[in-house]
N, C-alpha and C positions, 0 to 999 in steps of 0.2 A: 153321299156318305160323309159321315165326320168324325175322325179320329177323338174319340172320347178325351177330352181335358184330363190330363196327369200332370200332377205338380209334382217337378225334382229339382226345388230350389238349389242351386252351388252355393247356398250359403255356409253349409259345411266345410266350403274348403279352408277357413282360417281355423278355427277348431282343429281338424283334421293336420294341419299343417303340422301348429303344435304339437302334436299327438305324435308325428312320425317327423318331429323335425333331426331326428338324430341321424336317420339316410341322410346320406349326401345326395347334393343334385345330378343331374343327368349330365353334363358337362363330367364331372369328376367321375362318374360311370364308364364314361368309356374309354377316360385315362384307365380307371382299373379295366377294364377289359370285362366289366359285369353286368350281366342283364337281370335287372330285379321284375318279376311277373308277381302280379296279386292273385291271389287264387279264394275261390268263397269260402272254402274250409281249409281246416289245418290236415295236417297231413298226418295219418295215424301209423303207415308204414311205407316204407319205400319198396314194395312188394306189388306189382300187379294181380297176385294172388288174391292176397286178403284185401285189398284197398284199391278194388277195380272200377272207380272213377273214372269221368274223362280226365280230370285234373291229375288224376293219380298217374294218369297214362301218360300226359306230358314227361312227367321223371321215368317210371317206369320205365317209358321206351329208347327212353338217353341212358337209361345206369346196365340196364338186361340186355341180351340178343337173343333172338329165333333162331331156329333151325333155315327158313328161311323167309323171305319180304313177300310182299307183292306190288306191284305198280301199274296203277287205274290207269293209264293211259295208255299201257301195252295188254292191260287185261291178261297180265300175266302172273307167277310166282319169280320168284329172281333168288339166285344164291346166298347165304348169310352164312350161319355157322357151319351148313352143309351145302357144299361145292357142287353137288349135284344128285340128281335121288332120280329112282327109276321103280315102276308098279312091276314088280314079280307076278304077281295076277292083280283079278280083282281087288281081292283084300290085305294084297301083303304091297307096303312100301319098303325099299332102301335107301338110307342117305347114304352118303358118303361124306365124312366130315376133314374140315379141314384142320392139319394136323401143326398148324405157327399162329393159332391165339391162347391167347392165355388171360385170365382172370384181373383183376385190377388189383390184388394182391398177390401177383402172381402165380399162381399155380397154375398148371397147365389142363388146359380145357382137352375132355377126350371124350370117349363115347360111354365110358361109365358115369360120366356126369347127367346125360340122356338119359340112359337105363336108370338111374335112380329117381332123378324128378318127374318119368313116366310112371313107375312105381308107383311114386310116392302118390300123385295123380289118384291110381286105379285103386289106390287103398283104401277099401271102405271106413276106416277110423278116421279118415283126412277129411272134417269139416273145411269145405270153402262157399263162397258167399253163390257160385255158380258150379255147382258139384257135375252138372250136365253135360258140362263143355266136353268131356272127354270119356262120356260112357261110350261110345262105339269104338273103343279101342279094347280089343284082348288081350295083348301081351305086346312088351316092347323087347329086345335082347339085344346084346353084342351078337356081332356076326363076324368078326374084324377088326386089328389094329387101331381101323379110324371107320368101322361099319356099325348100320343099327338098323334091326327091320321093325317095322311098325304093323302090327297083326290087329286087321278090324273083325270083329266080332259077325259084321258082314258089308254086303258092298255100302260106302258110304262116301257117297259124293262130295261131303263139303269136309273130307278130313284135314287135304293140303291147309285148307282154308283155316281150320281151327288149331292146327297145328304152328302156322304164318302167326296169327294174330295171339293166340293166345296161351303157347306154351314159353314161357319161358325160362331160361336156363340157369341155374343158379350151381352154385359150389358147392358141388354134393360131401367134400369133406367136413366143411363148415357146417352144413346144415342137416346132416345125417344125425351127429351126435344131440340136437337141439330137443329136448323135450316136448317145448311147447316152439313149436315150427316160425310161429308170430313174430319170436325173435330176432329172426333172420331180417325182417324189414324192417327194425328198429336199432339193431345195435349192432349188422354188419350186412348192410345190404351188397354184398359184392357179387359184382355182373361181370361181363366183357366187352359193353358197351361204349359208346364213343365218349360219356360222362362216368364221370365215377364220384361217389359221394366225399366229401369234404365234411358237412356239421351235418347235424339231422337233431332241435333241440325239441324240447318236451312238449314246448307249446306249439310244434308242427311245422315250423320254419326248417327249411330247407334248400342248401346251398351243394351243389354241384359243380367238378371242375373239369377240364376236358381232359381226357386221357392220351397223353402223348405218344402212347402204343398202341393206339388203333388200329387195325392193317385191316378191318372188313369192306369198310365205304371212306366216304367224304371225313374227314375229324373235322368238328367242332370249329366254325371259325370265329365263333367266341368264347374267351377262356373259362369264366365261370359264369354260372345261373343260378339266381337266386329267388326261392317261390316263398312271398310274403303272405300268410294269411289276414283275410281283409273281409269278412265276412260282406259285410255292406257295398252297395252298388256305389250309394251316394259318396261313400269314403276313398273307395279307390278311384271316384272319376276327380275328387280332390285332393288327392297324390297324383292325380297327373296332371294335373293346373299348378302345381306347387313341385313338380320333377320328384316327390318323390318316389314315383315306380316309372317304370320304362312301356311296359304291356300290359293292357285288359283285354278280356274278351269277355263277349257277351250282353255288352250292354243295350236296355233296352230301345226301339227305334227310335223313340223321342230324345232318348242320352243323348243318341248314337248323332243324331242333327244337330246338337251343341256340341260335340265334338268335333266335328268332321267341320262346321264354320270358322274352329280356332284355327290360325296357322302352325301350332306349335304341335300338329300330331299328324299321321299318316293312318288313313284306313285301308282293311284288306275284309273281305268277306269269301272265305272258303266253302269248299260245300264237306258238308260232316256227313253225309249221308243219313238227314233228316228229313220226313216229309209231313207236312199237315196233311187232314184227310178226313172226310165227312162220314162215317159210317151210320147204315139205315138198315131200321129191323126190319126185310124185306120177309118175314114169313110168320110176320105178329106173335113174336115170342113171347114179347109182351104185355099180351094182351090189347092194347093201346097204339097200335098200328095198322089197322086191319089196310086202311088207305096203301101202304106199302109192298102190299101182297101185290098189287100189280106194277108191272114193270114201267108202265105208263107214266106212272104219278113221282117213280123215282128218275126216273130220264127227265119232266118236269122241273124237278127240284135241281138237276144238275144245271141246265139250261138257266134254270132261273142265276144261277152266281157269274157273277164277271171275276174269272180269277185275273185275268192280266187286271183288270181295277184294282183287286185285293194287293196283289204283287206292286204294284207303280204308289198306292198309297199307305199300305201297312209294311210292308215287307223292306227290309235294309237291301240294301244294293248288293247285286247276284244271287239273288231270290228268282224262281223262275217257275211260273204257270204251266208243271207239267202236264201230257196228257193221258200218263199211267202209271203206277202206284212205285213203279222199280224205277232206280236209276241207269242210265247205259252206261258209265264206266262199272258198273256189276256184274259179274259173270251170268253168263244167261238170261239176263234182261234186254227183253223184247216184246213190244206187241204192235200191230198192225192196224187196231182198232181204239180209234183216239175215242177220250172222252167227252163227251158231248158239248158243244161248241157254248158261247153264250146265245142264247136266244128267247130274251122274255117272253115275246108275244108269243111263240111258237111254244112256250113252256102254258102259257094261257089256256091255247086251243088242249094239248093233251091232257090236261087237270080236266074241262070240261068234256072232252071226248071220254074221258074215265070216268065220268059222273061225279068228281068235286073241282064243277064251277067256283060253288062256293069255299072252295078251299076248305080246312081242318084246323085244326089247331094243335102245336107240335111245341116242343119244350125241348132245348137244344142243352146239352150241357156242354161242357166245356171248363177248361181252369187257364189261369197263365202262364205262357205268354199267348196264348189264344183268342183270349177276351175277346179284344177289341175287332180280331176279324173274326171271330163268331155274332159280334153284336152289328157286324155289316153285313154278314151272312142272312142274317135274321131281317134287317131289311131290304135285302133283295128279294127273300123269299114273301116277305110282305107285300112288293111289288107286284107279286102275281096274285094274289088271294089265299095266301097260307099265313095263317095266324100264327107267324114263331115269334118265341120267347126264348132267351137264355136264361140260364141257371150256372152259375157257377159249381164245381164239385174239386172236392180235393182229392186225388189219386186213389188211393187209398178205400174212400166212400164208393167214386167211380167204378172201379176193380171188383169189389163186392156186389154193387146193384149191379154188373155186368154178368158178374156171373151167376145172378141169380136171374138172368135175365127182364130184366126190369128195364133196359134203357131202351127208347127207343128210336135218341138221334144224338151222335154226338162230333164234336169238332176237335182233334187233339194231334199232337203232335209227336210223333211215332222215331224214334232213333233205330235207326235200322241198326245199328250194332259197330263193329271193328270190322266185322266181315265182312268182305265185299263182294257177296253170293246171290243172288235173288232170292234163292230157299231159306236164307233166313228172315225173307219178311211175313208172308204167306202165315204159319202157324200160330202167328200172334192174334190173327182174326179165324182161320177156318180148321178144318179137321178134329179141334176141341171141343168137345161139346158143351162147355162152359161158356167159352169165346164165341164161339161160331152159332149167328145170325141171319146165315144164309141154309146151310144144310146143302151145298151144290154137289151132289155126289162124284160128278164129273173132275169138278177140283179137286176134291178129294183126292181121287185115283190118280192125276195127274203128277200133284203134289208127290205122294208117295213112290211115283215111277220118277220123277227127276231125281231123285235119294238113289234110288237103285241101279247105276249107272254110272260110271265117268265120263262118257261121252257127249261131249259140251254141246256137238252140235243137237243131240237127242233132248237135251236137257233145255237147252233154248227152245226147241220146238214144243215143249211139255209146257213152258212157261209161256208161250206166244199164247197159247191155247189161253191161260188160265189170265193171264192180263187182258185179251181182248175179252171174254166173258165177263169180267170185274165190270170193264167200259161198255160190253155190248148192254149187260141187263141194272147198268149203274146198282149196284150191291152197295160201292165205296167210291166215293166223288174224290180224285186227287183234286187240293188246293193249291198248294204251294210248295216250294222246298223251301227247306229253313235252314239257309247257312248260318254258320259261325261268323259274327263280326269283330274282327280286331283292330285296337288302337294302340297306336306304340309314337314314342316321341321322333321328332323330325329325325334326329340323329341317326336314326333307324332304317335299314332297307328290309324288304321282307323280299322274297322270292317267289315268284311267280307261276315257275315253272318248275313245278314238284312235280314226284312221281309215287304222291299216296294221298290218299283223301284227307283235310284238313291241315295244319299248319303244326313242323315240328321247332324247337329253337331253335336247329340249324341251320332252319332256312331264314333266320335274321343275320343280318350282319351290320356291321356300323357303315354310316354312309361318309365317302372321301369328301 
C-alpha cells in the first residue's frame, strides 16, 4: 500500500505570518489568560439552533446549558439545569430544576424559560436547519415552582438523549419579544453557561470569557476563548509555526506528521463518534450488482481489507479497526458477532466457491478524507480478483445517485451525531427506502422495537441482534473510527480524562 503523494508545502507560513501578524505570540497568550482556536468558517450565530456545526458547538456548549449532560464512560445522563427528572410513565418525564442559576445577564433562570424554548421548538412556524430533533414531543408545561413535564406524543427511547444534547436554554425574556428569533445568536446570545460572550464581530470572530458565576460544574480554567476564522488548512498550520493561534483540529494525516515532528506542539486524538464504513448493494438495486446478491462474495470483499493495515497507515493515532458499525461508550451498543477477520486467500476460495473466480468489476466511490483508504481498499480488493476502481463524488451527487439507487459500493465516513445512542446510526442506511440497500425486514422490526421502549437492557438486546446480522451477512464492512486530531502549542495541557466524547476548551489548561 502507498499513501498517495500530497503536497502541503509550509511555505505559506511567512505570507500567512504577515497576514496575522497583529496577534500576539503564544507567550503573551497565556500572560493574558486567552486561548485563540482557528475554526474553517466564521461564525454566523452563537446559537446551536441555527448554526449547529461541530465548530459551532464548541461555543454553543461553553455560552448555553442542558436541562441535563451525559458521560460516555458511565453511559449515563448526569444533572445540569435540572437536579433530577424521573418518567411518570412511558411518555411523560419530570425535571426538577435547580432554583440558584441564573443567566449571564442576570436574570434568573426558572421553568418558564423551559416551557417557552419547548414551545417555541414544537411551533410549526419555527424554521430550523434540523426541525426533527424534537417532533416526538407533545406538550411541555409547568408543573411547579421549579417543575416541568415533558409529554411524548409516544414512547420514545432516545428523548433523554435529544433532550442532553440538543435542547438548549436560552432567555426566554430576551428572546420571546425577537421577531426574527436569528437574533438572539447575533446581538445577545445570553446562556448560563460556564462562557459567556464578550465580542461576536460581523466577520464571525468570536471571543468568549469565563463566567465567574458558574455553580453547575467545573468553571473555566481559562479566562477567555477566542475562535479565529481561518478558512484554510494551509494557513492555520502557519499561525501555528509563527504562535499565531494556540489550537487546530483536524488536520490532515500527512499535516498531522509535520506537526506532531515539531517540538513546539502537543497532539491529542479524541473519538467524535465517527466511523468510516463500506456499504454494498447486497440486493442489486442497482441493477449492477447482481454479484452481491450473495452473501458469499460480500464476506469475500470484507476478508479481502486489512483494516488494522488501513488504521497503522492512513489513520492519525487513536484510530481503531472496529469490528461493528456502533461504538461501546453508546447506549445499547453491542454485538457478539465480529466482522470478518482479514483473510485474503480465504476471501479467494469463496469468490470462486460463488462462481466469480474471475472476479467483477466494481467502481467504489467515495470523497475526502476518504480517498486515499478507499484507493487502498481498492487494491486489496484487487488482490483477490475484483476489478475495483474509485471514483470520487461530492456529497451532494453521492445523496442523489443513492437515492435513486444507483450506487453500488461506497466508502465514507459516517458522523454518528451529539447523540450517544445506537438508534441514531441505523436509519441513516436501513428502514428508508431511499437509503436502504438491504431491504432486511428483521432489522426493520428490530429497529423500530428498540424506539418503543426504555428499557436499555431490551434495547441492547434489539441492537445485539441488528449489529451481529450487519457482520453475520456483511451488508456494511466497518473500517475504521475516525477521531478528531488536535494540535495545540507546548504551553498547553489538554485533559485526558473527560467525561463526553470529543474535546471541550475546558479541558485545556496552561501547562506549569
Amino acid at each position: 500500500m502507498h499513501l498517495r503523494s500530497l503536497v502541503r508545502p509550509f511555505a505559506l507560513a511567512a505570507a500567512a505570518a504577515a497576514l496575522f501578524s497583529q496577534i500576539p505570540d503564544a507567550a503573551a497568550q497565556k500572560v493574558k489568560d486567552t486561548l485563540r482556536v482557528a475554526t474553517t468558517e466564521p461564525f454566523k450565530f452563537v446559537d446551536g439552533y441555527y448554526f449547529p456545526t461541530p465548530e459551532g458547538r464548541f461555543v454553543t456548549d461553553e455560552v448555553y446549558d442542558s436541562l441535563i449532560g451525559y458521560d460516555v464512560r458511565k453511559r449515563a445522563f448526569t444533572p445540569a439545569l435540572a437536579k433530577s427528572w424521573k418518567r411518570i410513565d412511558d411518555t411523560t418525564l419530570e425535571f426538577e430544576l435547580r432554583d440558584d442559576v441564573k443567566f449571564h445577564n442576570g436574570n434568573k433562570f426558572g421553568p418558564d424559560d423551559v416551557v417557552y424554548i419547548a414551545n417555541w421548538l414544537l411551533d410549526p412556524n419555527t424554521k430550523l436547519p434540523f426541525p426533527s430533533r424534537f417532533r416526538f414531543l407533545k406538550s411541555v408545561e409547568k408543573t411547579g415552582p421549579n417543575t416541568v413535564r415533558f409529554q411524548s406524543k409516544e414512547v420514545y427511547a432516545l428523548d433523554l438523549a435529544f433532550i442532553s444534547l440538543n435542547m438548549w436554554i436560552l432567555d426566554s425574556s430576551l428572546h420571546k419579544p425577537l421577531e426574527d428569533k436569528q437574533i438572539y445568536g447575533r446581538r445577545s446570545p445570553v446562556g448560563t453557561g460556564p462562557m459567556k460572550l464578550q465580542s461576536f464581530t460581523a466577520d464571525g470572530n468570536v471571543i468568549v470569557e469565563r463566567n465567574e458565576d458558574y455553580n453547575i460544574g467545573e468553571k473555566a480554567p481559562i479566562k477567555t476563548l477566542r475562535m479565529l476564522p481561518i478558512p484554510e488548512a494551509q494557513t492555520q498550520i502557519a499561525q501555528m509555526l509563527t504562535d499565531g493561534i494556540d489550537v487546530m483540529r483536524a488536520p490532515q494525516p500527512d499535516q498531522l506528521k509535520e506537526l506532531v515532528a515539531n517540538p513546539k506542539f502537543k497532539t491529542l486524538a479524541t473519538n467524535d463518534l465517527t466511523m468510516a464504513s463500506f456499504t454494498l448493494d447486497s440486493i442489486n438495486r442497482s441493477g449492477e450488482a447482481e454479484f452481491f446478491k450473495d452473501a458469499r462474495v460480500r464476506r469475500a470483499v470484507a476478508m479481502a481489507i486489512d483494516r488494522k493495515g488501513l488504521v497503522k497507515e492512513f489513520m492519525v493515532k487513536g484510530a481503531t479497526a472496529d469490528d461493528g458499525l456502533c461504538f461501546r461508550e453508546m447506549i445499547g451498543c453491542d454485538y457478539t458477532v465480529n466482522a470478518p477477520a482479514y483473510d485474503p486467500e480465504s476471501a479467494k476460495k469463496l469468490l470462486a466457491e460463488a462462481g466469480w473466480k474471475d472476479g467483477f468489476p466494481l467502481k467504489i466511490f467515495t470523497r475526502p478524507p476518504m480517498t486515499d483508504v478507499t484507493i487502498a481498499v481498492a487494491g486489496m480488493l484487487r488482490q483477490v480478483g475484483i476489478k475495483a476502481e474509485v471514483a470520487d463524488m461530492p456529497l451532494s451527487v453521492y445523496r442523489k445517485m443513492r437515492d435513486e439507487g444507483k450506487v453500488v459500493a461506497r466508502i465514507g465516513e459516517s458522523p454518528y451525531g451529539d447523540i450517544p445512542d445506537a438508534g441514531t446510526i441505523l436509519d441513516r442506511w436501513f428502514g428508508v427506502d431511499l437509503r436502504d440497500y438491504w431491504r432486511d425486514e428483521d432489522i426493520n422490526n428490530w429497529m423500530a422495537a428498540t424506539e418503543r421502549t426504555h428499557d436499555v437492557n431490551k434495547r441492547t438486546e434489539y441492537f445485539r441482534n441488528i449489529f451481529n446480522r450487519i457482520n453475520e451477512r456483511s451488508y456494511i464492512i466497518p473500517i475504521t473510527s475516525v477521531p478528531i486530531s488536535w494540535v495545540y502549542q507546548k504551553d498547553l495541557n489538554a485533559r485526558e480524562d473527560r467525561g463526553t466524547t470529543g474535546l471541550t476548551f475546558r479541558d485545556f489548561t496552561w501547562a506549569k
